[in-house]
Backbone as XML, in Angstrom:
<?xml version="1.0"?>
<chain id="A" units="angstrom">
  <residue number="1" name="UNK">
    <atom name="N" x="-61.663" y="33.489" z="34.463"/>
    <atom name="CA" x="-62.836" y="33.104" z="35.232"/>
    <atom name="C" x="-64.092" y="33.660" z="34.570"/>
  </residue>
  <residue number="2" name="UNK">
    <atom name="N" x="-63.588" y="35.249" z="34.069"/>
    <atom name="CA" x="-64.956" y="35.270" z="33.533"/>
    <atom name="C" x="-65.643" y="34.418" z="32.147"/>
  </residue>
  <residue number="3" name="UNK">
    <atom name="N" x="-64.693" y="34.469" z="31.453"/>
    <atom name="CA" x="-65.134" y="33.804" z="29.861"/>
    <atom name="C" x="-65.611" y="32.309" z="30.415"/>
  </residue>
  <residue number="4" name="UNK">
    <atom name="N" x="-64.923" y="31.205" z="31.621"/>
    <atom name="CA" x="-65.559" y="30.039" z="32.156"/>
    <atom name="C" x="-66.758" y="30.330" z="32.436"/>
  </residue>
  <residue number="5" name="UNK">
    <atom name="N" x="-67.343" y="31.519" z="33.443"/>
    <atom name="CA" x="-68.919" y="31.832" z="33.555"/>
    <atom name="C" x="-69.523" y="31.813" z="32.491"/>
  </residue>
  <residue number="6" name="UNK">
    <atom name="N" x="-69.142" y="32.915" z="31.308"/>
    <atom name="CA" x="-69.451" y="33.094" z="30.500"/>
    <atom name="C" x="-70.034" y="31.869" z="29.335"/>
  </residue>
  <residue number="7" name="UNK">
    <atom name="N" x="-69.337" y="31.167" z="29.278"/>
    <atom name="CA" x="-69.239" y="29.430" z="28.563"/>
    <atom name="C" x="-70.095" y="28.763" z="29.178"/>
  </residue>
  <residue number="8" name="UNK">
    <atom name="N" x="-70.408" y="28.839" z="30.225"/>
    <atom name="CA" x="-71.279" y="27.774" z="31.286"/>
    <atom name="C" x="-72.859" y="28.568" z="31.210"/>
  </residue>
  <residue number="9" name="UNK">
    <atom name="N" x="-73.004" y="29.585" z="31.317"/>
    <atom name="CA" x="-74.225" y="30.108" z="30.900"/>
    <atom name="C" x="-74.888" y="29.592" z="29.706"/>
  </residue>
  <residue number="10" name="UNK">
    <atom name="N" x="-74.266" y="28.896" z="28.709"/>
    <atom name="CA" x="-74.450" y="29.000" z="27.188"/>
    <atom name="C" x="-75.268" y="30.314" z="26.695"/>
  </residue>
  <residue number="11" name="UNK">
    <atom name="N" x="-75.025" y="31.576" z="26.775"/>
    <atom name="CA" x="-75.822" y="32.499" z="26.204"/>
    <atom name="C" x="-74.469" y="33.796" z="25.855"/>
  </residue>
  <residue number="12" name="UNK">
    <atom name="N" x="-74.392" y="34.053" z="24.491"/>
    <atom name="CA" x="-73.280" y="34.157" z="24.130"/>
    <atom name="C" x="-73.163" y="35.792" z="24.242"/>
  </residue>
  <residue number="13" name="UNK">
    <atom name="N" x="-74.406" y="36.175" z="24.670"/>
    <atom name="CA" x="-74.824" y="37.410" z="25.250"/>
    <atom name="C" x="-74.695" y="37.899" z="26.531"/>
  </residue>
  <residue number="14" name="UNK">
    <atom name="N" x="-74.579" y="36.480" z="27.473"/>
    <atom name="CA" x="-74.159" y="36.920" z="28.994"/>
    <atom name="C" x="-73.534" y="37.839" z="29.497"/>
  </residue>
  <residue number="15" name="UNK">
    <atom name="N" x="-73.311" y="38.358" z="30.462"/>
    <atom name="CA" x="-72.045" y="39.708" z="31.013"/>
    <atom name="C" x="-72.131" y="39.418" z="31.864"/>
  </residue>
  <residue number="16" name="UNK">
    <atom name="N" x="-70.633" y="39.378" z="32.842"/>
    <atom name="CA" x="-70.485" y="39.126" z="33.980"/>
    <atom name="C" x="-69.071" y="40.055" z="34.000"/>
  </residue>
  <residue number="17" name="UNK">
    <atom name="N" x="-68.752" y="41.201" z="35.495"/>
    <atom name="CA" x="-67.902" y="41.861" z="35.622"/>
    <atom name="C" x="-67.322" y="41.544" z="36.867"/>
  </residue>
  <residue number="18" name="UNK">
    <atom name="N" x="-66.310" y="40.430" z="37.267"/>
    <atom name="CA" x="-66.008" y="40.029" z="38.716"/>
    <atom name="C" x="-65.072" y="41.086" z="39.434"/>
  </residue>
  <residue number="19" name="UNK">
    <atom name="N" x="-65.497" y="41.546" z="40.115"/>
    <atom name="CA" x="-64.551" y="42.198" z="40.786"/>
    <atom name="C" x="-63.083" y="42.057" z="41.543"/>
  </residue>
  <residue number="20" name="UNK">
    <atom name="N" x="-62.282" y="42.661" z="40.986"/>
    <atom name="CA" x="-60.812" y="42.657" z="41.003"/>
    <atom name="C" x="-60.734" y="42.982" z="42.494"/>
  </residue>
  <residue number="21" name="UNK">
    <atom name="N" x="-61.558" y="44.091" z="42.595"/>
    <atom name="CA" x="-61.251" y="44.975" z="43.899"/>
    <atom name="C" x="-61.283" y="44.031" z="45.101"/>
  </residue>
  <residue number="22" name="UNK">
    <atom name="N" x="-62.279" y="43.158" z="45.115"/>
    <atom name="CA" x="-62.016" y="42.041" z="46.274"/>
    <atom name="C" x="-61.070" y="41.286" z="46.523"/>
  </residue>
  <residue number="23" name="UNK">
    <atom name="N" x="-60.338" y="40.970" z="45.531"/>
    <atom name="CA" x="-58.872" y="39.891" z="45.675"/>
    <atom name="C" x="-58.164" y="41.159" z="46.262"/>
  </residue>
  <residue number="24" name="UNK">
    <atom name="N" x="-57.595" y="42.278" z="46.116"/>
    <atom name="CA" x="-57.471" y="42.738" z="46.791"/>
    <atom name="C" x="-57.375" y="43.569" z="48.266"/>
  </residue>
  <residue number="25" name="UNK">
    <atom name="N" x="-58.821" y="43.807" z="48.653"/>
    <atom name="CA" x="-59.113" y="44.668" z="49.818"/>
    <atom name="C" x="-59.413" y="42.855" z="50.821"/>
  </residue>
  <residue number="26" name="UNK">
    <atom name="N" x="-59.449" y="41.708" z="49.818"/>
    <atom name="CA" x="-60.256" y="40.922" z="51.026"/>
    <atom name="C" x="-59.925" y="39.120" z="51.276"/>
  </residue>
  <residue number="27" name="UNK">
    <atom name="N" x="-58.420" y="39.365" z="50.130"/>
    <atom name="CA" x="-57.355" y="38.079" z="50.116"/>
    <atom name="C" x="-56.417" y="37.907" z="50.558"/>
  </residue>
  <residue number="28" name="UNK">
    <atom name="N" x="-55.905" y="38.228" z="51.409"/>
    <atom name="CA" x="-54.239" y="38.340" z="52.247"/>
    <atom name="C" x="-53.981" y="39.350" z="51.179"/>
  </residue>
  <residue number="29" name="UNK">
    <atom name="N" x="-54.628" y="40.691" z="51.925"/>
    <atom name="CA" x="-53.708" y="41.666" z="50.832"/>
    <atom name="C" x="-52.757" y="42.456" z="50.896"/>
  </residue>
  <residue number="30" name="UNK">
    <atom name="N" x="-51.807" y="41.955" z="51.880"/>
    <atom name="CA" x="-50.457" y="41.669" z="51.637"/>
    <atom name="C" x="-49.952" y="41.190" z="50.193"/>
  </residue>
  <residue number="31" name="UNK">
    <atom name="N" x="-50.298" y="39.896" z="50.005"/>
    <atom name="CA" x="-49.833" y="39.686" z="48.710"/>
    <atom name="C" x="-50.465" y="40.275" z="47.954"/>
  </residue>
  <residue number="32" name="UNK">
    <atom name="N" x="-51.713" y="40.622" z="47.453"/>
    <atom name="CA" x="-52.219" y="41.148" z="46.666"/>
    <atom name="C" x="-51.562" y="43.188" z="46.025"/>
  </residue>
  <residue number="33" name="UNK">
    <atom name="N" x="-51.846" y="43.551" z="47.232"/>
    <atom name="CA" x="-50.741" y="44.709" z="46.996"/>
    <atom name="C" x="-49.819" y="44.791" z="46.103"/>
  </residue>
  <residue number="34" name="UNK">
    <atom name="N" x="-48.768" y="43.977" z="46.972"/>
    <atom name="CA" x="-47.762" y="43.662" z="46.603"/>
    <atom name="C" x="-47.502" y="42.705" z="45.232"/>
  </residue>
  <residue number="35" name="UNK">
    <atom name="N" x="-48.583" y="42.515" z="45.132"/>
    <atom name="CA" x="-48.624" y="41.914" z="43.720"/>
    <atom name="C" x="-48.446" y="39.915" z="44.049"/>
  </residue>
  <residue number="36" name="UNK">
    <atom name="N" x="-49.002" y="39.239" z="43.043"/>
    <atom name="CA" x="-49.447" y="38.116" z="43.840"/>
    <atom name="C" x="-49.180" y="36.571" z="42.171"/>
  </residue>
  <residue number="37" name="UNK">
    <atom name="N" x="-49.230" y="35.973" z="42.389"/>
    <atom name="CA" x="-49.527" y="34.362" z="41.827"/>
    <atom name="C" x="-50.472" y="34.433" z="41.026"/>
  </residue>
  <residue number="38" name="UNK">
    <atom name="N" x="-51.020" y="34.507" z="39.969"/>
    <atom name="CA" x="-52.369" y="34.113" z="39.304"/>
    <atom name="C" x="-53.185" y="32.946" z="40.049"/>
  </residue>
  <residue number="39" name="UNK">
    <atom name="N" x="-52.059" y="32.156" z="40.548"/>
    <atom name="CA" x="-52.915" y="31.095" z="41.016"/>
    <atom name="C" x="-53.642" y="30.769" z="42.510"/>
  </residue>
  <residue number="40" name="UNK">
    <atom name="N" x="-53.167" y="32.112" z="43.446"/>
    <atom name="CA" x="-53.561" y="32.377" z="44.517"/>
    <atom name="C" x="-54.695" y="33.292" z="44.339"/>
  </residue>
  <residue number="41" name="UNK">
    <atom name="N" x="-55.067" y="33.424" z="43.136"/>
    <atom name="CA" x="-56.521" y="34.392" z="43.278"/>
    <atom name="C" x="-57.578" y="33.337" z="42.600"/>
  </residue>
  <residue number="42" name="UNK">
    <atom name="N" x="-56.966" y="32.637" z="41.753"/>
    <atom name="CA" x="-57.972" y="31.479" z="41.425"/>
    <atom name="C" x="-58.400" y="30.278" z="42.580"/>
  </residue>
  <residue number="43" name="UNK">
    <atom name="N" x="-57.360" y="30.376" z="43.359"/>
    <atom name="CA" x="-57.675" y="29.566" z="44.929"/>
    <atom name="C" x="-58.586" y="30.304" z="45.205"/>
  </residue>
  <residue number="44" name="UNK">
    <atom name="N" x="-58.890" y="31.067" z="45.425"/>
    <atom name="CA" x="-59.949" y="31.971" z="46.399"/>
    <atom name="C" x="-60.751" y="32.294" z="45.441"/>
  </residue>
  <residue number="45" name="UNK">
    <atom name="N" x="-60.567" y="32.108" z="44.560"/>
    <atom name="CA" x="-62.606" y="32.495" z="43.707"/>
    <atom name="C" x="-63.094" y="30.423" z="43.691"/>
  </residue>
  <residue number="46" name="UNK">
    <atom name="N" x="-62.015" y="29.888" z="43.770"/>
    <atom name="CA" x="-62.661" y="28.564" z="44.004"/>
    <atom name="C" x="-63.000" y="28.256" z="45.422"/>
  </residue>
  <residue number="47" name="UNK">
    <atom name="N" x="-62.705" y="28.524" z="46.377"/>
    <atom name="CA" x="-62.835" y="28.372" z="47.642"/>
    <atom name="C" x="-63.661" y="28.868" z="48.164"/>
  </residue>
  <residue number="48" name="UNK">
    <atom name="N" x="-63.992" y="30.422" z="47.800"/>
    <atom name="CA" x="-64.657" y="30.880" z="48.309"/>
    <atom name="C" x="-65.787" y="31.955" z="47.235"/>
  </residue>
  <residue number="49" name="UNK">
    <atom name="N" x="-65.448" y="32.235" z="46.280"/>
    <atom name="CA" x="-66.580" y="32.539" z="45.188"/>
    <atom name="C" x="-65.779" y="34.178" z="45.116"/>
  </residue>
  <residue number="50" name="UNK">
    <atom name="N" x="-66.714" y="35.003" z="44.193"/>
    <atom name="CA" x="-66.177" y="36.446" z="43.974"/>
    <atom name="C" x="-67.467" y="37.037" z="43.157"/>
  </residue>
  <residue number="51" name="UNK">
    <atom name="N" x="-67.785" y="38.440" z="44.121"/>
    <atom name="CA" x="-69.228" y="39.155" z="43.665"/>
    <atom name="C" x="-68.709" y="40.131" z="42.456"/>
  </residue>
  <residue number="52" name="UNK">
    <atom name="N" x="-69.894" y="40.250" z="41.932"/>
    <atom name="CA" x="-69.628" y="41.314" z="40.212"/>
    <atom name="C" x="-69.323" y="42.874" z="41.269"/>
  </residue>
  <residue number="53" name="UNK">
    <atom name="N" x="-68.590" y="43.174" z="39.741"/>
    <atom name="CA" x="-67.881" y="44.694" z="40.313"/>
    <atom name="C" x="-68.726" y="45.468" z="40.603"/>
  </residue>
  <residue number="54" name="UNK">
    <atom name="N" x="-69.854" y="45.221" z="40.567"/>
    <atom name="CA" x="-71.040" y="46.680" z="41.222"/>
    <atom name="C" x="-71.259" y="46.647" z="42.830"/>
  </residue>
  <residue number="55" name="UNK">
    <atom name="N" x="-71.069" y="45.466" z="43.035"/>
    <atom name="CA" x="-70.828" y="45.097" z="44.443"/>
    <atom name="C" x="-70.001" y="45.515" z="45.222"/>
  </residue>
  <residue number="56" name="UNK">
    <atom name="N" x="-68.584" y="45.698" z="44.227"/>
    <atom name="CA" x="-67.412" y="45.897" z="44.963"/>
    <atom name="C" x="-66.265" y="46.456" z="43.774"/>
  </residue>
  <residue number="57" name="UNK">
    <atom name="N" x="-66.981" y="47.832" z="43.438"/>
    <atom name="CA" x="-66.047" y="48.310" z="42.494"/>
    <atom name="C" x="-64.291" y="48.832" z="42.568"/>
  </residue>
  <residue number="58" name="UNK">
    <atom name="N" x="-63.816" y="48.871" z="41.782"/>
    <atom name="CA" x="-62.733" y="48.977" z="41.489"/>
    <atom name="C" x="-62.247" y="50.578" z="42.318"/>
  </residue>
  <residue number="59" name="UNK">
    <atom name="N" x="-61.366" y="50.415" z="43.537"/>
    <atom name="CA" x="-60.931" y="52.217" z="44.067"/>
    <atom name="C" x="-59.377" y="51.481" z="43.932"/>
  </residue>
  <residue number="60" name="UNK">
    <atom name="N" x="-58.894" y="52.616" z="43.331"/>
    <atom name="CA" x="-57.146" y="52.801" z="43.541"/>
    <atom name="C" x="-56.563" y="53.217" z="44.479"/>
  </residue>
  <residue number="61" name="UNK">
    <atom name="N" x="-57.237" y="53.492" z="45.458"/>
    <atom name="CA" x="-56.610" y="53.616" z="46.788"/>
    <atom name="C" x="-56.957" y="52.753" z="47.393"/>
  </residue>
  <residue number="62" name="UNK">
    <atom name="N" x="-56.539" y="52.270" z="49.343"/>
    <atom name="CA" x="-56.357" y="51.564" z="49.954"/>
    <atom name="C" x="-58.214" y="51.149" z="50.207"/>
  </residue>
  <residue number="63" name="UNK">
    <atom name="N" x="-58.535" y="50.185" z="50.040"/>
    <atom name="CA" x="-60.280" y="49.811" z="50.422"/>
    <atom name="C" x="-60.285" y="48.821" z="51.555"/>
  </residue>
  <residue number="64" name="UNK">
    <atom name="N" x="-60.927" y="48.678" z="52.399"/>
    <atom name="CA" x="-61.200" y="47.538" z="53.484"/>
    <atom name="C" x="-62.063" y="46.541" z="52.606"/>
  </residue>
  <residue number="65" name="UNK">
    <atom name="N" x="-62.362" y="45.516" z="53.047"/>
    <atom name="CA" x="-63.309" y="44.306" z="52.541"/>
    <atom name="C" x="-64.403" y="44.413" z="53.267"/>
  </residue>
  <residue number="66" name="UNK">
    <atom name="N" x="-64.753" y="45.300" z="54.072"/>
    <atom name="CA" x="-66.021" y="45.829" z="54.423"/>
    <atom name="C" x="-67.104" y="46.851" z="53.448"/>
  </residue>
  <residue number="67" name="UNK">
    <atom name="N" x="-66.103" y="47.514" z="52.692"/>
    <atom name="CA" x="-66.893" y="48.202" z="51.664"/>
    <atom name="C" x="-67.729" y="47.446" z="50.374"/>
  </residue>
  <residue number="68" name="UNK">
    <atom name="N" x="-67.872" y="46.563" z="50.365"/>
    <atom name="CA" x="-68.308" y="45.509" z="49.550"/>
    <atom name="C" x="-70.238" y="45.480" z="50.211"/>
  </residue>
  <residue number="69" name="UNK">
    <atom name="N" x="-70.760" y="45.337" z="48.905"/>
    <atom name="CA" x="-71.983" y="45.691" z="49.069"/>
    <atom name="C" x="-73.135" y="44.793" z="49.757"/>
  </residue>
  <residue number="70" name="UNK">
    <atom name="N" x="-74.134" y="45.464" z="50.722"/>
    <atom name="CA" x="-74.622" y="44.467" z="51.726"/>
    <atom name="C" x="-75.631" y="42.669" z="51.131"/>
  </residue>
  <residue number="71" name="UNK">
    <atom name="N" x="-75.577" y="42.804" z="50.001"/>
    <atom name="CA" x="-76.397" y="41.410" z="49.112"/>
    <atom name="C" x="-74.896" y="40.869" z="49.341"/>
  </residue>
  <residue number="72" name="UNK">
    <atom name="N" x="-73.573" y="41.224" z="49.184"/>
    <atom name="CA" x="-72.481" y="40.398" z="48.952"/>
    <atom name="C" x="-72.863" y="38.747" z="48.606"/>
  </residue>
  <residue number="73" name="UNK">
    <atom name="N" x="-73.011" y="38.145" z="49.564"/>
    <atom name="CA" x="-73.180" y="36.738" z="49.774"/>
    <atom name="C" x="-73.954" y="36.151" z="48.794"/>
  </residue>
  <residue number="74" name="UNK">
    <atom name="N" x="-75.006" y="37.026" z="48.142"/>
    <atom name="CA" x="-75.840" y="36.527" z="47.432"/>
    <atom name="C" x="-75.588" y="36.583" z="45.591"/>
  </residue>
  <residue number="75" name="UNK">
    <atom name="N" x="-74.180" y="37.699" z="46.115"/>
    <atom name="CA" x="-73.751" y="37.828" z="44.462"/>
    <atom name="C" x="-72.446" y="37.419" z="44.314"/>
  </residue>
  <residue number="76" name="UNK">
    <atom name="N" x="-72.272" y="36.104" z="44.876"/>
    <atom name="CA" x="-70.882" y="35.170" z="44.871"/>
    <atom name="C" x="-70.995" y="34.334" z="43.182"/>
  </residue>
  <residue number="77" name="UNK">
    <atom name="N" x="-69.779" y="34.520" z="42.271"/>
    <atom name="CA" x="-69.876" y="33.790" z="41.922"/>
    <atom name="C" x="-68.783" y="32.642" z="41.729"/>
  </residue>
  <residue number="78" name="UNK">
    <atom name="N" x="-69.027" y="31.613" z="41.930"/>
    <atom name="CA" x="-68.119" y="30.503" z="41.775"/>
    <atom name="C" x="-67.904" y="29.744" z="41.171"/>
  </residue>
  <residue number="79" name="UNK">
    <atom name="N" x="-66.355" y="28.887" z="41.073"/>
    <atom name="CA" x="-65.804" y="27.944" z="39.602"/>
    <atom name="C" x="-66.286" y="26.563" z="40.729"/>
  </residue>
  <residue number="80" name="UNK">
    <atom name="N" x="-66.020" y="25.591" z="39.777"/>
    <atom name="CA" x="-66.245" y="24.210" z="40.271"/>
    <atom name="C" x="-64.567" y="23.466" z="40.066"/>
  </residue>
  <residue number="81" name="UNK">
    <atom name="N" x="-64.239" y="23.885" z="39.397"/>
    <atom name="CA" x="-62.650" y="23.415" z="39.979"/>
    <atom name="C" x="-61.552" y="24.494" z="38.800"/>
  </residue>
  <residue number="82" name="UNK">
    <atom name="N" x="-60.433" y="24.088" z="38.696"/>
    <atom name="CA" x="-59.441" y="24.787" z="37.785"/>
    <atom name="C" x="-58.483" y="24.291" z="37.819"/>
  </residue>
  <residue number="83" name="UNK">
    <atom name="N" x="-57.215" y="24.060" z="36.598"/>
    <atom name="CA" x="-56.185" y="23.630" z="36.358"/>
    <atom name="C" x="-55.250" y="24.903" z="35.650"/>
  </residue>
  <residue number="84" name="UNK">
    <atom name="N" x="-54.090" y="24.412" z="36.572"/>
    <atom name="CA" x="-52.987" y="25.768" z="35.704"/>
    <atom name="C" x="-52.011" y="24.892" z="34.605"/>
  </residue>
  <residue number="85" name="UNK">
    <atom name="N" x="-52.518" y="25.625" z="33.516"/>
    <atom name="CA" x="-51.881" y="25.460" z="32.448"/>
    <atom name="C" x="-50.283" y="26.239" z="31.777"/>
  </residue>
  <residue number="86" name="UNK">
    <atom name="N" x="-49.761" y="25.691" z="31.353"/>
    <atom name="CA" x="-48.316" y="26.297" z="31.015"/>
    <atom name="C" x="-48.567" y="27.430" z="29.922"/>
  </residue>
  <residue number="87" name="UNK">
    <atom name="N" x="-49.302" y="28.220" z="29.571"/>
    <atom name="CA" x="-49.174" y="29.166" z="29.290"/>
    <atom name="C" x="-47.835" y="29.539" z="28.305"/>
  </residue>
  <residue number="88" name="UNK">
    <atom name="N" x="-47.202" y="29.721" z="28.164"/>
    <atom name="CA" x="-45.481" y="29.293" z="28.032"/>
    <atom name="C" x="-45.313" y="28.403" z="27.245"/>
  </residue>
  <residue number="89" name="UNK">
    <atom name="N" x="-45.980" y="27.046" z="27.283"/>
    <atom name="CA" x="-45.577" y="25.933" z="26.351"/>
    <atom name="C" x="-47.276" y="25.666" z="25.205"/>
  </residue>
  <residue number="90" name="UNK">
    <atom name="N" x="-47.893" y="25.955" z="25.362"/>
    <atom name="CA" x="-49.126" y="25.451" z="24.804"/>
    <atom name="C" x="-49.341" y="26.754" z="23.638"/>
  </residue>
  <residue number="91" name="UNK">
    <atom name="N" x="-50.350" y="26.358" z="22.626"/>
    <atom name="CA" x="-50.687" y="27.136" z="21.490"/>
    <atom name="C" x="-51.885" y="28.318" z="22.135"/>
  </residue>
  <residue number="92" name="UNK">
    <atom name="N" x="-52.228" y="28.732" z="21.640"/>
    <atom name="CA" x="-53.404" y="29.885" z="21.957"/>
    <atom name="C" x="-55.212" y="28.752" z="21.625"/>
  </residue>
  <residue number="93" name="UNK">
    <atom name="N" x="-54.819" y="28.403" z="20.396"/>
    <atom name="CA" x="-56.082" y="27.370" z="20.337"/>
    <atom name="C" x="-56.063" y="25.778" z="21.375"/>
  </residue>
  <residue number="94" name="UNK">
    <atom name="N" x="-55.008" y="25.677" z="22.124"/>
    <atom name="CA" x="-55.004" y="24.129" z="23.261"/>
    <atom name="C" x="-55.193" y="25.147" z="24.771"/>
  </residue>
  <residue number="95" name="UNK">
    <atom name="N" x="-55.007" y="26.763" z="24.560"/>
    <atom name="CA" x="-55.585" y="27.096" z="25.642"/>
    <atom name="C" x="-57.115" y="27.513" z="25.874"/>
  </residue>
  <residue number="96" name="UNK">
    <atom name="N" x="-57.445" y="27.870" z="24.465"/>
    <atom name="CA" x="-59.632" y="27.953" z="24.376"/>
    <atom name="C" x="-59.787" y="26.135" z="24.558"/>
  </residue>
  <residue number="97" name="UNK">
    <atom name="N" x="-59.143" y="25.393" z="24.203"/>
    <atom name="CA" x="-59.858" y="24.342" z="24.046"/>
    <atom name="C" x="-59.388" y="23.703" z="26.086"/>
  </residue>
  <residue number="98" name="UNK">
    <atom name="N" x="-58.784" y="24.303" z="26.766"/>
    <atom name="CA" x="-58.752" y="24.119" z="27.871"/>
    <atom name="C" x="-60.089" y="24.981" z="28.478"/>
  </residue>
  <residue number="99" name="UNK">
    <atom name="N" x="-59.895" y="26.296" z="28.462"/>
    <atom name="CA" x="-60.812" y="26.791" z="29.026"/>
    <atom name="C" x="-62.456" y="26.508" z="28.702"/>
  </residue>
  <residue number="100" name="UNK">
    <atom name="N" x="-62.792" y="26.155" z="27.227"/>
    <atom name="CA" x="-63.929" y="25.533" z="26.772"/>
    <atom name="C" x="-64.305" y="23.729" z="27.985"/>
  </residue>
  <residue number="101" name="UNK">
    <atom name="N" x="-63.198" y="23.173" z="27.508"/>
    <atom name="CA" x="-63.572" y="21.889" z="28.108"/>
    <atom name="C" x="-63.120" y="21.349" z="29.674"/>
  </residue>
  <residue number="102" name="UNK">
    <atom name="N" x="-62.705" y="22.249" z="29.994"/>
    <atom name="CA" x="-62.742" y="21.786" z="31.771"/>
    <atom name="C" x="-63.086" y="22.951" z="32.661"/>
  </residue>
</chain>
């Protein structure tokens, strides 16, 4: 997700740090805990967006989704769609040329 921001900015200088800590403290984190789908966290940064880690930094212990910082809403960032790719069957250069072109 980030290198897609990253690509869509066109500025090859951009930085963007999405925070992990929210799929956690604020996605059914039940699964998250417990460890989860790649593709159930890309549902929810498409559905619903995901703020940079200063917002909502990274704690290794248990965090609520209340600790997330009061702009939250305003530092959502979001994909416009996503496809899961086989990973497994594809080359390393048909997966940049996925993430480049869709």
């Amino acid at each position: 997700v980030e290198s897609k921001i990253k690509i869509s900015q066109g500025d090859s200088n951009f930085d963007v740090d999405l925070a992990e800590q929210e799929l956690v403290a604020c996605f059914n984190a039940d699964d998250f805990c417990e460890g989860a789908f790649p593709s159930s966290a890309i549902e929810y940064v498409y559905n619903k967006g995901i703020m940079d880690e200063q917002c909502f930094p990274a704690n290794p212990s248990d965090s609520s989704c209340s600790n997330k910082c009061s702009s939250w809403s305003k530092r959502l960032w979001k994909i416009d769609g996503f496809k899961n790719i086989p990973t497994w069957q594809i080359s390393r250069s048909e997966i940049k040329t996925n993430i480049i072109e869709d």
